[in-house]
C-alpha positions as CSV (number, residue, x, y, z in Angstrom):
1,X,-0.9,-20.1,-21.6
2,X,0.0,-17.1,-23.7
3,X,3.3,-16.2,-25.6
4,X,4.2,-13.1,-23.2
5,X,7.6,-13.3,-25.5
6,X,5.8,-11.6,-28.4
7,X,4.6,-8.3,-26.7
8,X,8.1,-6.4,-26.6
9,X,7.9,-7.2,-30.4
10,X,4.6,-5.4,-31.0
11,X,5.2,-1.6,-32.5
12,X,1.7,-0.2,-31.0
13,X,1.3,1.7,-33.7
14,X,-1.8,0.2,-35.2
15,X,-5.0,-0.9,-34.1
16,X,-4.5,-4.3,-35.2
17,X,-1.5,-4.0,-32.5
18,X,-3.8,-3.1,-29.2
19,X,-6.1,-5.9,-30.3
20,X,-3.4,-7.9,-30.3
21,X,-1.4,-7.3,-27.1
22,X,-5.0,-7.0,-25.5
23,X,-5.2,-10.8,-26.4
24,X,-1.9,-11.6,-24.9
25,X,-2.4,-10.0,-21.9
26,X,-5.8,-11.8,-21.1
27,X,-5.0,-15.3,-22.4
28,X,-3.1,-16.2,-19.1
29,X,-6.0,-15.2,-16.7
30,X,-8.8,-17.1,-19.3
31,X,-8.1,-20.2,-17.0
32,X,-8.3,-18.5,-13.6
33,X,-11.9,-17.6,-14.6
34,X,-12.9,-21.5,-14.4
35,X,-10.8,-21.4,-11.2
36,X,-12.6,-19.0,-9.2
37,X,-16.3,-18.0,-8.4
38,X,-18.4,-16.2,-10.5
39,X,-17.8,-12.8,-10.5
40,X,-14.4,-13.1,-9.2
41,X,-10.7,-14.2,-10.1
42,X,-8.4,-15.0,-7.7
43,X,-4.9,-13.6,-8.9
44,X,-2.9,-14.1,-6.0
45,X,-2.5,-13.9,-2.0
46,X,-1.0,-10.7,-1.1
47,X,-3.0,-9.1,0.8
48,X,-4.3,-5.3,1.0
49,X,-7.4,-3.3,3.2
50,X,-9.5,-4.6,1.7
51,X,-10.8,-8.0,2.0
52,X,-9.8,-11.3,0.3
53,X,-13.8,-11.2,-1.7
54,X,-13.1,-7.7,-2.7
55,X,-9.9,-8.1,-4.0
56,X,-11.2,-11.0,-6.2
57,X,-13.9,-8.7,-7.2
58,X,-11.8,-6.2,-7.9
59,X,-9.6,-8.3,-10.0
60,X,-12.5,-9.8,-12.2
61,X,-13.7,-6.0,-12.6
62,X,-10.7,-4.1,-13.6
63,X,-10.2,-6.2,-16.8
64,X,-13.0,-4.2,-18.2
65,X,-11.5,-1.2,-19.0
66,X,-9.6,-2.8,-21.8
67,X,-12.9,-5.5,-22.9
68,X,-15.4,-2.7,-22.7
69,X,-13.8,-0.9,-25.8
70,X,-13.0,-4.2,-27.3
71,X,-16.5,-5.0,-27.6
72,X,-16.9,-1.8,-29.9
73,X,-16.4,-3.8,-32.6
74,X,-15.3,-7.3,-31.7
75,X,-16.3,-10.4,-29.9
76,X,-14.8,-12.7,-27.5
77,X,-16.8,-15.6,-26.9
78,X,-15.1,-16.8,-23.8
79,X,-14.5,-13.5,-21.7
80,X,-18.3,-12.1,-23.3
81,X,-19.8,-15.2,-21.2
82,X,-18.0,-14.9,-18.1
83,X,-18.4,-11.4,-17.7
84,X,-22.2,-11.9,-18.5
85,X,-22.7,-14.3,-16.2
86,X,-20.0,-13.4,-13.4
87,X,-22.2,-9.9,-13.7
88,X,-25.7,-11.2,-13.0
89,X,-24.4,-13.5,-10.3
90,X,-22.0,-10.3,-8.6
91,X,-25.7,-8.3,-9.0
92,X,-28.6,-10.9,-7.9
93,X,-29.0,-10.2,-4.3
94,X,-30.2,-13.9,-4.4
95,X,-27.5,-15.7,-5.5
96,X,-24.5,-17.1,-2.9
97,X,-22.0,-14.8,-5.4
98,X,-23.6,-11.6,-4.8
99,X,-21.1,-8.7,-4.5
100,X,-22.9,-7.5,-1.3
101,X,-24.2,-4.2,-0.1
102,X,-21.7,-1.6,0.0
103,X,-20.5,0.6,2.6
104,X,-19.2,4.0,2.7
105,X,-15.6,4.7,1.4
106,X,-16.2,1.1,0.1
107,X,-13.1,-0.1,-2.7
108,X,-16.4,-1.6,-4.6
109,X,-17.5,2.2,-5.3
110,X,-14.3,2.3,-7.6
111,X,-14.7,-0.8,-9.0
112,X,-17.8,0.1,-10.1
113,X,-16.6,2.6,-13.1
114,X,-15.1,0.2,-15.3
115,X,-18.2,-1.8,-15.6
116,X,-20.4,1.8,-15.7
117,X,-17.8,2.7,-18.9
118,X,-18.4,-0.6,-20.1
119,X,-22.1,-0.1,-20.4
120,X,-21.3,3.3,-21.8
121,X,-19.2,1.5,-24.8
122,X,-20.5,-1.9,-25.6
123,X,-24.3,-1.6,-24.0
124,X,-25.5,-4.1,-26.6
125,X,-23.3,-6.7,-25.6
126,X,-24.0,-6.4,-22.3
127,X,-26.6,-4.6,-20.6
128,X,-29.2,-5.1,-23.7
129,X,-28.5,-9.4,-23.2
130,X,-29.5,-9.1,-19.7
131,X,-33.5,-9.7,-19.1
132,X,-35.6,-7.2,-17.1
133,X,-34.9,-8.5,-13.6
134,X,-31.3,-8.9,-14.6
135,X,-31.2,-5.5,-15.3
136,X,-32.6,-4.5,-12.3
137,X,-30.3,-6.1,-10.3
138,X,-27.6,-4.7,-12.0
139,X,-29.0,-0.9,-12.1
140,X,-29.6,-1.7,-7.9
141,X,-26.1,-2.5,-7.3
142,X,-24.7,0.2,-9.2
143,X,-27.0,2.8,-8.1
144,X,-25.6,2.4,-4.3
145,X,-22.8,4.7,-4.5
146,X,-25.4,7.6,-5.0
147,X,-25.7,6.8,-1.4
148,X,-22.9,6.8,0.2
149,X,-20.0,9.1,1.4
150,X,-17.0,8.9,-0.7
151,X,-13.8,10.7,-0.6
152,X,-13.9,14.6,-2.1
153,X,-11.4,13.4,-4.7
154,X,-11.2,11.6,-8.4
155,X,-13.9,8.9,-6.9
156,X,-16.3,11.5,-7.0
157,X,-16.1,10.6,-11.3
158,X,-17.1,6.8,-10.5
159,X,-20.1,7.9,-9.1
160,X,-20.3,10.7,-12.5
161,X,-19.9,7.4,-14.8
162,X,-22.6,5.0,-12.9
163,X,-24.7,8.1,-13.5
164,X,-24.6,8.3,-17.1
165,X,-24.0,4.7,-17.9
166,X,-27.7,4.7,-16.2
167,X,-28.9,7.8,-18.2
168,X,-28.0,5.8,-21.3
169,X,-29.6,2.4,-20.3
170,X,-32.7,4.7,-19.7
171,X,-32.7,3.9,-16.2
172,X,-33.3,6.9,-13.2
173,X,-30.4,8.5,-12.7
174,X,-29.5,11.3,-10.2
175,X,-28.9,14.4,-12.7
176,X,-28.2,16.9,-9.6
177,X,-25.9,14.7,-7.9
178,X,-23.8,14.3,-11.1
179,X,-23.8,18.4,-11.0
180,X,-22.6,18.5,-7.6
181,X,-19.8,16.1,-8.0
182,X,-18.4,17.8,-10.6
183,X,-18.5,21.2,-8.7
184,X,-16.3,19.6,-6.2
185,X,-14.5,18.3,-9.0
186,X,-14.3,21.5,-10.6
187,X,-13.0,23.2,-7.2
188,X,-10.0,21.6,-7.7
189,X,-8.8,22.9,-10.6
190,X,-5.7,25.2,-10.7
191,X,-5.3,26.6,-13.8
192,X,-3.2,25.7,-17.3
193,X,-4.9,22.8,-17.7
194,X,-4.1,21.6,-14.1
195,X,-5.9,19.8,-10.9
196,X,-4.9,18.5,-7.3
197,X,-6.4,15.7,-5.9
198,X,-8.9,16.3,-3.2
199,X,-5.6,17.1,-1.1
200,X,-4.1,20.8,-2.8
201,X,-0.6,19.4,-2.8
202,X,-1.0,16.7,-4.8
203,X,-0.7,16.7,-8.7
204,X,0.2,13.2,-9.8
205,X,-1.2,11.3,-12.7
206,X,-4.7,10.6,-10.8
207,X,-5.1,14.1,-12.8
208,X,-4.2,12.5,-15.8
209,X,-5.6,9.0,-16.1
210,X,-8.3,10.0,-13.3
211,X,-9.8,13.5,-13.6
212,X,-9.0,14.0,-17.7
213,X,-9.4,10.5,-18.6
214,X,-13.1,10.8,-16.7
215,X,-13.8,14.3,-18.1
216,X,-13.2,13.3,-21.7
217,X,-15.3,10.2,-21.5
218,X,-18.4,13.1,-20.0
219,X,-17.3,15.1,-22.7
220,X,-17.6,11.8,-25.8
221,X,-21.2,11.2,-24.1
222,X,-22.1,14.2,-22.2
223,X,-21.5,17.1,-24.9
224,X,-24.8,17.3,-26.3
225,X,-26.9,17.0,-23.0
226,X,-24.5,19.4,-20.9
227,X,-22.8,21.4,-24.0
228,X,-21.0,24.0,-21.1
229,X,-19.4,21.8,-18.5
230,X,-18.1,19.7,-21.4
231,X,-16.7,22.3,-23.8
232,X,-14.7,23.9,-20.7
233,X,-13.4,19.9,-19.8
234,X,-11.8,19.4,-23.5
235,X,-10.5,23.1,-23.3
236,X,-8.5,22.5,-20.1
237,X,-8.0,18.6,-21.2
238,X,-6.0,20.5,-24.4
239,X,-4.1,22.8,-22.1
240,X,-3.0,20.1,-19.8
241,X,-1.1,18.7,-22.9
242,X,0.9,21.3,-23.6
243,X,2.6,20.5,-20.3
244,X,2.1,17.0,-19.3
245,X,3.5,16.0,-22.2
246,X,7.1,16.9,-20.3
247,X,6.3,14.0,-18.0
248,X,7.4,11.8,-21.1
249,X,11.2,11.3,-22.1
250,X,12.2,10.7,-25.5
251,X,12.4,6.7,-25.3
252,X,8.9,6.5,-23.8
253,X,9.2,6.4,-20.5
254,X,7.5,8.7,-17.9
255,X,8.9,10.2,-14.8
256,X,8.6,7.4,-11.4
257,X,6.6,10.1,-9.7
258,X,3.2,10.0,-6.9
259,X,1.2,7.3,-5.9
260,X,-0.1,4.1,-7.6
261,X,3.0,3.7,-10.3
262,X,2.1,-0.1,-10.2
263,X,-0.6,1.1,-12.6
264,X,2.6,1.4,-15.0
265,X,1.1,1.7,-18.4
266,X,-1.7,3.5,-17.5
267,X,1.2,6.9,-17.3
268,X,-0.1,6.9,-21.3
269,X,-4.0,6.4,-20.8
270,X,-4.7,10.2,-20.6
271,X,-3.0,10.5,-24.3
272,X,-5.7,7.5,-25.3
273,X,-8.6,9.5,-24.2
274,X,-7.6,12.3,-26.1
275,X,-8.0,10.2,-29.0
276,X,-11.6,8.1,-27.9
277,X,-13.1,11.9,-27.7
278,X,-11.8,13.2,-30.8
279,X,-9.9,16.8,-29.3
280,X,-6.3,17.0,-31.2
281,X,-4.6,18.5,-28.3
282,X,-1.4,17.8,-29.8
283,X,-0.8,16.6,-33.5
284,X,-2.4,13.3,-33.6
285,X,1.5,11.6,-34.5
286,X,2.6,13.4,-31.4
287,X,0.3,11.8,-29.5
288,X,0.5,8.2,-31.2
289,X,4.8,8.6,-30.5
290,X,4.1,9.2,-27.0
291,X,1.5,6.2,-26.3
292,X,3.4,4.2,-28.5
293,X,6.9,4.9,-27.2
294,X,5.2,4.2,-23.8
295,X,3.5,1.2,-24.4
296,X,6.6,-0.2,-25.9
297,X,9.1,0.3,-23.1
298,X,6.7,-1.1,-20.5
299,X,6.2,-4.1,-22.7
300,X,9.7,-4.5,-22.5
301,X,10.0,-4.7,-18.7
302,X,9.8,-7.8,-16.5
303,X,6.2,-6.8,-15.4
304,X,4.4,-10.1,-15.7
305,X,5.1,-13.3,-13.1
306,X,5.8,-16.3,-15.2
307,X,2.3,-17.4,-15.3
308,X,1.6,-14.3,-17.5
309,X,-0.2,-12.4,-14.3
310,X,0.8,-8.6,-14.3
311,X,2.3,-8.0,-11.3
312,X,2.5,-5.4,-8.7
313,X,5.6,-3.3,-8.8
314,X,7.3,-1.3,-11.3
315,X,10.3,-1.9,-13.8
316,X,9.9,-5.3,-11.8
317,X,7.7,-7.3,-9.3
318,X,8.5,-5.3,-6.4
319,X,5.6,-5.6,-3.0
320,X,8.4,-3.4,-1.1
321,X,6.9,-0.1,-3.0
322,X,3.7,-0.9,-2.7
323,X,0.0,1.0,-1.7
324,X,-1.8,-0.5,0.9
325,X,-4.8,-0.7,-1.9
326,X,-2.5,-2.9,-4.1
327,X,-4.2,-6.1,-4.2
328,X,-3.3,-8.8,-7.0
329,X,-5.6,-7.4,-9.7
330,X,-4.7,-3.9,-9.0
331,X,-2.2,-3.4,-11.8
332,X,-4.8,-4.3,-14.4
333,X,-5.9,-0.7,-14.1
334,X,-3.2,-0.4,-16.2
335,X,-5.5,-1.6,-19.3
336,X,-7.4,1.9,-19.3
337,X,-4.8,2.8,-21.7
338,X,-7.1,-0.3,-24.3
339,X,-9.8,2.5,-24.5
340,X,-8.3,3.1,-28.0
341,X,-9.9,-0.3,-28.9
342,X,-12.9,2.0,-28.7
343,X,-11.8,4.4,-31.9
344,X,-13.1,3.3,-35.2
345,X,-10.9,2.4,-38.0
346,X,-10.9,5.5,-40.2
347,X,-10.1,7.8,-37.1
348,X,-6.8,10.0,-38.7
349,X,-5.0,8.8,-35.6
350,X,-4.7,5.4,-36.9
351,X,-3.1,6.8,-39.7
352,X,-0.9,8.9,-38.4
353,X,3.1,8.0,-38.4
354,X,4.4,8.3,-34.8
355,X,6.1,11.4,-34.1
356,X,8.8,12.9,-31.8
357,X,7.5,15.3,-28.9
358,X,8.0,18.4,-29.7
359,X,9.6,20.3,-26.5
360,X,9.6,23.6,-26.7
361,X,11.4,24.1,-24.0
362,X,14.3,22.0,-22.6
363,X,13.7,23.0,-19.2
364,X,10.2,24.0,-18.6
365,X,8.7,24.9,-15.2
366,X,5.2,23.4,-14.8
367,X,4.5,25.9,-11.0
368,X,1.1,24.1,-10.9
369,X,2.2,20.4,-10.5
370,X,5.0,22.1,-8.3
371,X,7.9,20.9,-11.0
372,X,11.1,21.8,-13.2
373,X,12.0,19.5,-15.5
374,X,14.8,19.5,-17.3
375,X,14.8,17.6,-20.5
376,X,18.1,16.2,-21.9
377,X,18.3,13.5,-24.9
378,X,17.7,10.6,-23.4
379,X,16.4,11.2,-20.0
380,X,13.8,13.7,-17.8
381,X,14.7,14.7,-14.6
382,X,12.3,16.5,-12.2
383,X,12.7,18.9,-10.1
384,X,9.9,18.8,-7.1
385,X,9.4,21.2,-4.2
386,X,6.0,21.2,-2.3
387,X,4.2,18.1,-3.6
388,X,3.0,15.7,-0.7
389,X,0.3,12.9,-0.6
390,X,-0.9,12.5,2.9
391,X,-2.4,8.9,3.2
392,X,-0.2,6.4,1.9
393,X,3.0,4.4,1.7
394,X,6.5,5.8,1.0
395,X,4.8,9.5,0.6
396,X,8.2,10.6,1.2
397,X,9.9,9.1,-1.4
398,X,7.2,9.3,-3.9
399,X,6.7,12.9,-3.1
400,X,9.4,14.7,-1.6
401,X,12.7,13.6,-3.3
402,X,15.0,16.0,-4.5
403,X,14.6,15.0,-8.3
404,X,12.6,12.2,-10.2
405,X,14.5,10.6,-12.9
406,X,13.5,8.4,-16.3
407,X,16.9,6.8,-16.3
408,X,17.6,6.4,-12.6
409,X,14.3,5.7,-11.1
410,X,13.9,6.4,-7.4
411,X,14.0,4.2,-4.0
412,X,11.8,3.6,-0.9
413,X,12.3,2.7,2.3
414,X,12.6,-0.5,3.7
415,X,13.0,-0.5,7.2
416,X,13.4,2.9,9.8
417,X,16.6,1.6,11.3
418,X,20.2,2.5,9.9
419,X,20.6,4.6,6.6
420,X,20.6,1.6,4.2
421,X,17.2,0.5,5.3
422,X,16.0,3.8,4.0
423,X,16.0,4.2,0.3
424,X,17.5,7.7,0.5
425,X,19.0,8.2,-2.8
426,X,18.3,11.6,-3.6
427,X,18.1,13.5,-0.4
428,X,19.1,14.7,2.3
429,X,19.0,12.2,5.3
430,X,19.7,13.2,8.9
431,X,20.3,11.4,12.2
432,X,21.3,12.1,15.9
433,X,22.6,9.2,16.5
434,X,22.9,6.9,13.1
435,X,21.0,4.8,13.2
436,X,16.9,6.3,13.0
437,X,17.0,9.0,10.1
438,X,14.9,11.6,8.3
439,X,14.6,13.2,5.1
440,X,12.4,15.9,3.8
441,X,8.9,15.3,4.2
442,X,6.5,18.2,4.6
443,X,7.8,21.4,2.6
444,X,6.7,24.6,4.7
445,X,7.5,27.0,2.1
446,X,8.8,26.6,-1.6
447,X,9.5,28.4,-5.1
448,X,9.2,26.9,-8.8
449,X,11.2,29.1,-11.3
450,X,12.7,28.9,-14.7
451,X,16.2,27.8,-13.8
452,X,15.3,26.4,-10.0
453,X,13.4,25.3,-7.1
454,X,13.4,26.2,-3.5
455,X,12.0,24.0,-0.3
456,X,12.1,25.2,3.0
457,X,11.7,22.0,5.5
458,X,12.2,21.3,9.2
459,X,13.0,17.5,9.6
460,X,12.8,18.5,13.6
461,X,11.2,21.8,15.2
462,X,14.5,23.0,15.9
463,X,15.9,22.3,12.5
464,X,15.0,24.3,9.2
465,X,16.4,23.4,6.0
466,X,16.1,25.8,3.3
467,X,17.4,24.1,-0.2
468,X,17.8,25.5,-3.9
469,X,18.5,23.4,-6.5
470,X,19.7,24.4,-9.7
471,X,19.4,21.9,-13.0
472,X,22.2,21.9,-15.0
473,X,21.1,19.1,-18.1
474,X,21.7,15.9,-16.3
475,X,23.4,17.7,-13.6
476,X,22.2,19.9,-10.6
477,X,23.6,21.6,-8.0
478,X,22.3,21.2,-4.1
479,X,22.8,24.3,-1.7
480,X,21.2,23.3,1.7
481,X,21.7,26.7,4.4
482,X,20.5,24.7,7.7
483,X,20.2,26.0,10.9
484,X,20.1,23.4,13.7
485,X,20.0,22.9,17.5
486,X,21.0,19.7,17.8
487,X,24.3,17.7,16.3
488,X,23.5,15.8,13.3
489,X,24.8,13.0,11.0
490,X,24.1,14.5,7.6
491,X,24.2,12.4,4.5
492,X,23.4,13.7,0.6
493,X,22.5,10.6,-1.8
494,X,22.9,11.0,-5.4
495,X,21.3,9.0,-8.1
496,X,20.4,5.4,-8.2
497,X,22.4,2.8,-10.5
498,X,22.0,-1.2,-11.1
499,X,25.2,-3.2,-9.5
500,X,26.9,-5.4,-11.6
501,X,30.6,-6.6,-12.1
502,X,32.0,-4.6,-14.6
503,X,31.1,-1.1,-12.8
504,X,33.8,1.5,-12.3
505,X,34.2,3.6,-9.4
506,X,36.6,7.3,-10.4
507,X,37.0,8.2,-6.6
508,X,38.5,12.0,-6.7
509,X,39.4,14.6,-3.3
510,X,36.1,16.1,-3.6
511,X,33.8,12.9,-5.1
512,X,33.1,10.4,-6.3
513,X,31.8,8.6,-9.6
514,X,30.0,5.5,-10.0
515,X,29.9,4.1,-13.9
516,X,27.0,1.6,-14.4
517,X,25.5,-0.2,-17.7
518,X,22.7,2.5,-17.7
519,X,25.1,5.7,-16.9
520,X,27.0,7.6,-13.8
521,X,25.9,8.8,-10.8
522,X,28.1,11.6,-9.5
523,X,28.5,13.2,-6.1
524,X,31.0,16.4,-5.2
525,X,31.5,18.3,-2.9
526,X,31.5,22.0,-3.3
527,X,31.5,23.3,-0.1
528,X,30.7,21.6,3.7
529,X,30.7,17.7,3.3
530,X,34.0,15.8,5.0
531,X,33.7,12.5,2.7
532,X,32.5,10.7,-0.1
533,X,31.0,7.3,0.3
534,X,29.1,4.4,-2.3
535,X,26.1,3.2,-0.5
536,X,24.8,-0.1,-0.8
537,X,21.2,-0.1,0.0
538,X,18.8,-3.2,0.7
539,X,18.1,-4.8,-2.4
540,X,13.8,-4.2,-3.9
541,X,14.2,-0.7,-2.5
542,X,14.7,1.2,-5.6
543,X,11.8,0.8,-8.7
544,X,14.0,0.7,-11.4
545,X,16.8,-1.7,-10.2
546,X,16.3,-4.9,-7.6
547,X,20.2,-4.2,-6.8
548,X,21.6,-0.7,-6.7
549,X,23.9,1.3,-5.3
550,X,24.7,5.3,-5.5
551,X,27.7,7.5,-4.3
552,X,27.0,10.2,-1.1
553,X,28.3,12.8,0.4
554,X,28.5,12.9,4.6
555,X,29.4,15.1,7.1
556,X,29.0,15.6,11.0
557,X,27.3,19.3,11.5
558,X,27.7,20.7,15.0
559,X,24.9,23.0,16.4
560,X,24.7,26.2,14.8
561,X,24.4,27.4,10.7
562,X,26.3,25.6,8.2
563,X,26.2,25.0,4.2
564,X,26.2,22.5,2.4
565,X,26.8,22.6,-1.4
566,X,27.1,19.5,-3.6
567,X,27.5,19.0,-7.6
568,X,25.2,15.8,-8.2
569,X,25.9,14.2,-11.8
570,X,23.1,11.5,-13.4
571,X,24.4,11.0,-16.9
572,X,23.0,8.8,-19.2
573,X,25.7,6.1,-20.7
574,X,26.2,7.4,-24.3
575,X,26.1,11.3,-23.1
576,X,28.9,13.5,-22.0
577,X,31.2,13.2,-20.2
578,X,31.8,17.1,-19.5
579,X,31.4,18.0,-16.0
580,X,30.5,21.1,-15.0
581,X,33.3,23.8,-13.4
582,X,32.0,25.3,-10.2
583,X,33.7,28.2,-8.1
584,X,32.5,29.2,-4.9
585,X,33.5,32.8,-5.0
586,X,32.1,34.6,-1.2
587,X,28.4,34.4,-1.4
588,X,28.5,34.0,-5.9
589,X,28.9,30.6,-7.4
590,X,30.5,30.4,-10.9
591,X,29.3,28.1,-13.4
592,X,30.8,27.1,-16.8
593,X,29.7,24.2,-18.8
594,X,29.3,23.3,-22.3
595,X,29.3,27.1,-23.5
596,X,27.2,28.3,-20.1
597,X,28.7,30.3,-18.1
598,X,26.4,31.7,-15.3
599,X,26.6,33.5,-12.0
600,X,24.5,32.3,-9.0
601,X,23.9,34.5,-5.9
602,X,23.7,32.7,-2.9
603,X,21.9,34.1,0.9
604,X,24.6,35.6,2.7
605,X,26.3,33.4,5.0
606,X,25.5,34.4,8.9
């Protein structure tokens, strides 16, 4: 079994250091490989849609996209000869471990890539030890997804990469179907450097380690064959940078935002890509600090079960939060962030001293992943209005939350029945009668400017919501102007923080203030709310913290048009403890804090 202790030790600043946490990370699973059948490793029993052969599949499979750019340049005896033979038994048609004929929308169509980029990396190692029927079983199998339907979306690359791992085996591959893919792919874009995912309100970071991390792998192998597509890939692959790099706080960590977070360290694996194609997007020490900064805090988490098996989850094993596609090997897509294994030696990255990300901008609105984020010393927090995923689990609180932050994480639901099953830190949640409640889901209409968002939302027909909110550095302010036909239970839920026993609650007429080991959550009333409350959700609902607790605001709203306007606080524990003077002056609110003093028109009141 493996020394898991050493990996929050390792800098991840040299190569030497990926090898090395690559090591630590695999040595648990070596004996699982003996355990299973060929082709397969059996992680776990949670279950997902997929079946229980698939999901072993998957999990022998994903491991790849860290030993596929290991192979570059070193050798693994152990995990060389059961990928080599798990591969030609998962491939032979004949043998009783054959990974079967797939289907349409099949999960072995995605599975499929990391052994397509592993031929791409290491084809000596692999594909060149396999005889000629060998190969031909393993260029049949692959070559299936060229005929089948598969969602519009990032999938479309897995298909791109069996293509060209083919091309550069010298095997038949389908040049026009590649081209077609990436016109669909290509229909997506949005501008500055930007993409949705098959669904045009969804920018989440399948654009980052998806759609960029696929198009600079085309570009590292495709540039000389299809010079065009490629050049305009790295150009937009550099312009994304200039703004995804706000997704990253100053410690490392990146904003608990979309779909798929139990990928964890694959938030960094775009940054890596940048590096295995060679395009300086940002200073090569900006990018190391990022990756490295990243890499470091996740090391640093309880992410691994006690075996040494990564886990699904997030800051800690967590099946509450989790996709329906999460099966026990899912989180080792987290090792596509290894592909700098893949960079020689000499590359000037190597040899770069980390550096600090240079913002330009302490609060920059990014209108094409629907966000303003407000950047602060030791935290992000992001504003969202008109981001939704349509398919999965918890879209609303992955989504549609008010504000995403690095410090506070975010919550999900638990149950549908009573406010505490419901993970609603962060929004607004509404009831007729207490007990079943809603939130914002769908936004009809919203606005991304400099200094704040707008989301107009209808949690019932008869109900419309429209809400500004305006960041103040780790503060906001909420202004809801509802108009509703029915009486509701409203309640506003401010930040998320850990419970522990020496906490401090500062109760106040108009708030309150909850002062945790990682900082204060603060809730005030500014105008409409009758009382402030400290909610104790179920515990496993929020990512960051398995026990947590945050301060709201609630009031009864009759039928008719009401506002509701709220001061919400997230302060880190080492920042100030300032808070900002608001004055509701007619249809003008008047702000003062540290030196700002700024005048905010509100809609007039009907």
């Amino acid at each position: 079994m493996s020394s898991l202790s050493i990996l929050p030790d390792i800098p991840f600043e040299k190569k030497g250091d990926f090898k090395k946490a690559f090591l630590e990370i695999m040595n648990p699973i070596l004996p699982l490989y003996q355990k299973s059948r060929k082709g397969r490793l059996n992680l776990g029993g949670s279950g997902s849609v997929y079946s229980e052969d698939v999901r072993q599949i998957e999990a022998f499979l994903r491991p790849l996209w860290a030993l596929g750019p290991y192979l570059v340049e070193d050798g693994h005896d152990e995990l060389e000869y059961e990928y080599l033979e798990g591969i030609k038994a998962g491939t032979n048609p004949s043998s009783p471990e054959y990974w079967g004929q797939t289907h349409d929308y099949d999960q072995r169509l995605v599975e499929m890539a990391s052994l397509a980029n592993t031929l791409l990396l290491a084809k000596e190692k692999t594909w060149d030890r396999f005889s000629q029927e060998e190969q031909d079983h393993l260029f049949n199998w692959l070559i299936q997804i060229n005929h089948h339907e598969i969602p519009l979306s990032n999938w479309l690359f897995f298909r791109v990469l069996v293509n060209i791992a083919m091309k550069n085996c010298g095997r038949e591959w389908d040049e026009e179907r590649v081209s077609k893919d990436l016109d669909i792919i290509d229909g997506c874009y949005i501008g500055n450097g930007w993409y949705y995912d098959e669904n045009p309100s969804q920018m989440d970071y399948y654009i980052s380690f998806a759609i960029h991390y696929y198009s600079l792998i085309y570009y590292k192998f495709m540039k000389k064959d299809d010079p065009l597509r490629s050049s305009v890939m790295k150009e937009r692959a550099i312009t994304f940078a200039q703004t995804f790099k706000y997704w990253f706080d100053e410690k490392g960590e990146a904003v608990p935002f979309g779909r798929s977070l139990s990928y964890r360290f694959s938030q960094c694996a775009f940054w890596t890509a940048l590096v295995f194609a060679d395009v300086e997007a940002l200073p090569w020490g900006e990018i190391k600090g990022i990756i490295s900064r990243n890499m470091q805090q996740w090391m640093k988490k309880d992410i691994f079960s006690r075996d040494g098996i990564l886990t699904i989850g997030y800051h800690y094993p967590n099946l509450v939060m989790a996709e329906g596609y999460n099966a026990p090997g899912s989180p080792y897509w987290s090792l596509k962030s290894f592909l700098l294994l893949a960079v020689p030696d000499k590359h000037p990255f190597w040899e770069s001293e980390s550096l600090p990300i240079n913002f330009k901008e302490k609060q920059k609105a990014i209108p094409e992943a629907r966000m303003l984020i407000s950047q602060s010393e030791d935290q992000l927090q992001a504003y969202v209005a008109g981001q939704l995923e349509q398919k999965q689990a918890h879209i609303d609180a992955k989504y549609s939350k008010f504000v995403y932050s690095t410090t506070f994480g975010v919550s999900v639901s638990k149950g549908s029945i009573y406010y505490k099953q419901g993970g609603f830190d962060n929004c607004l949640a509404l009831s007729e009668e207490d007990t079943y409640y809603r939130s914002k889901l769908i936004t009809d209409e919203y606005e991304i400017h400099d200094d704040y968002v707008v989301s107009v939302w209808h949690p019932w027909k008869n109900v419309r919501i429209k809400t500004t909110i305006i960041p103040i550095v780790d503060w906001h302010i909420r202004i809801h102007d509802i108009q509703n036909e029915r009486k509701l239970h409203a309640v506003e839920g401010g930040f998320s923080v850990p419970i522990e026993d020496n906490d401090r609650i500062t109760e106040s007429v108009s708030g309150v203030q909850y002062q945790s080991r990682v900082g204060t959550s603060s809730m005030f009333s500014i105008e409409g709310y009758s009382k402030a409350v400290i909610q104790t959700p179920e515990p496993n609902t929020n990512l960051y913290f398995n026990r947590n607790t945050y301060p709201s605001l609630e009031v009864e709203l009759e039928v008719g048009n009401h506002r509701l306007i709220s001061l919400v606080g997230g302060t880190v524990l080492d920042g100030s403890t300032e808070i900002p003077q608001i004055e509701l002056n007619g249809d003008s609110l008047e702000l003062r804090y540290q030196g700002m003093d700024k005048t905010f028109l509100l809609d007039k009141s009907e």
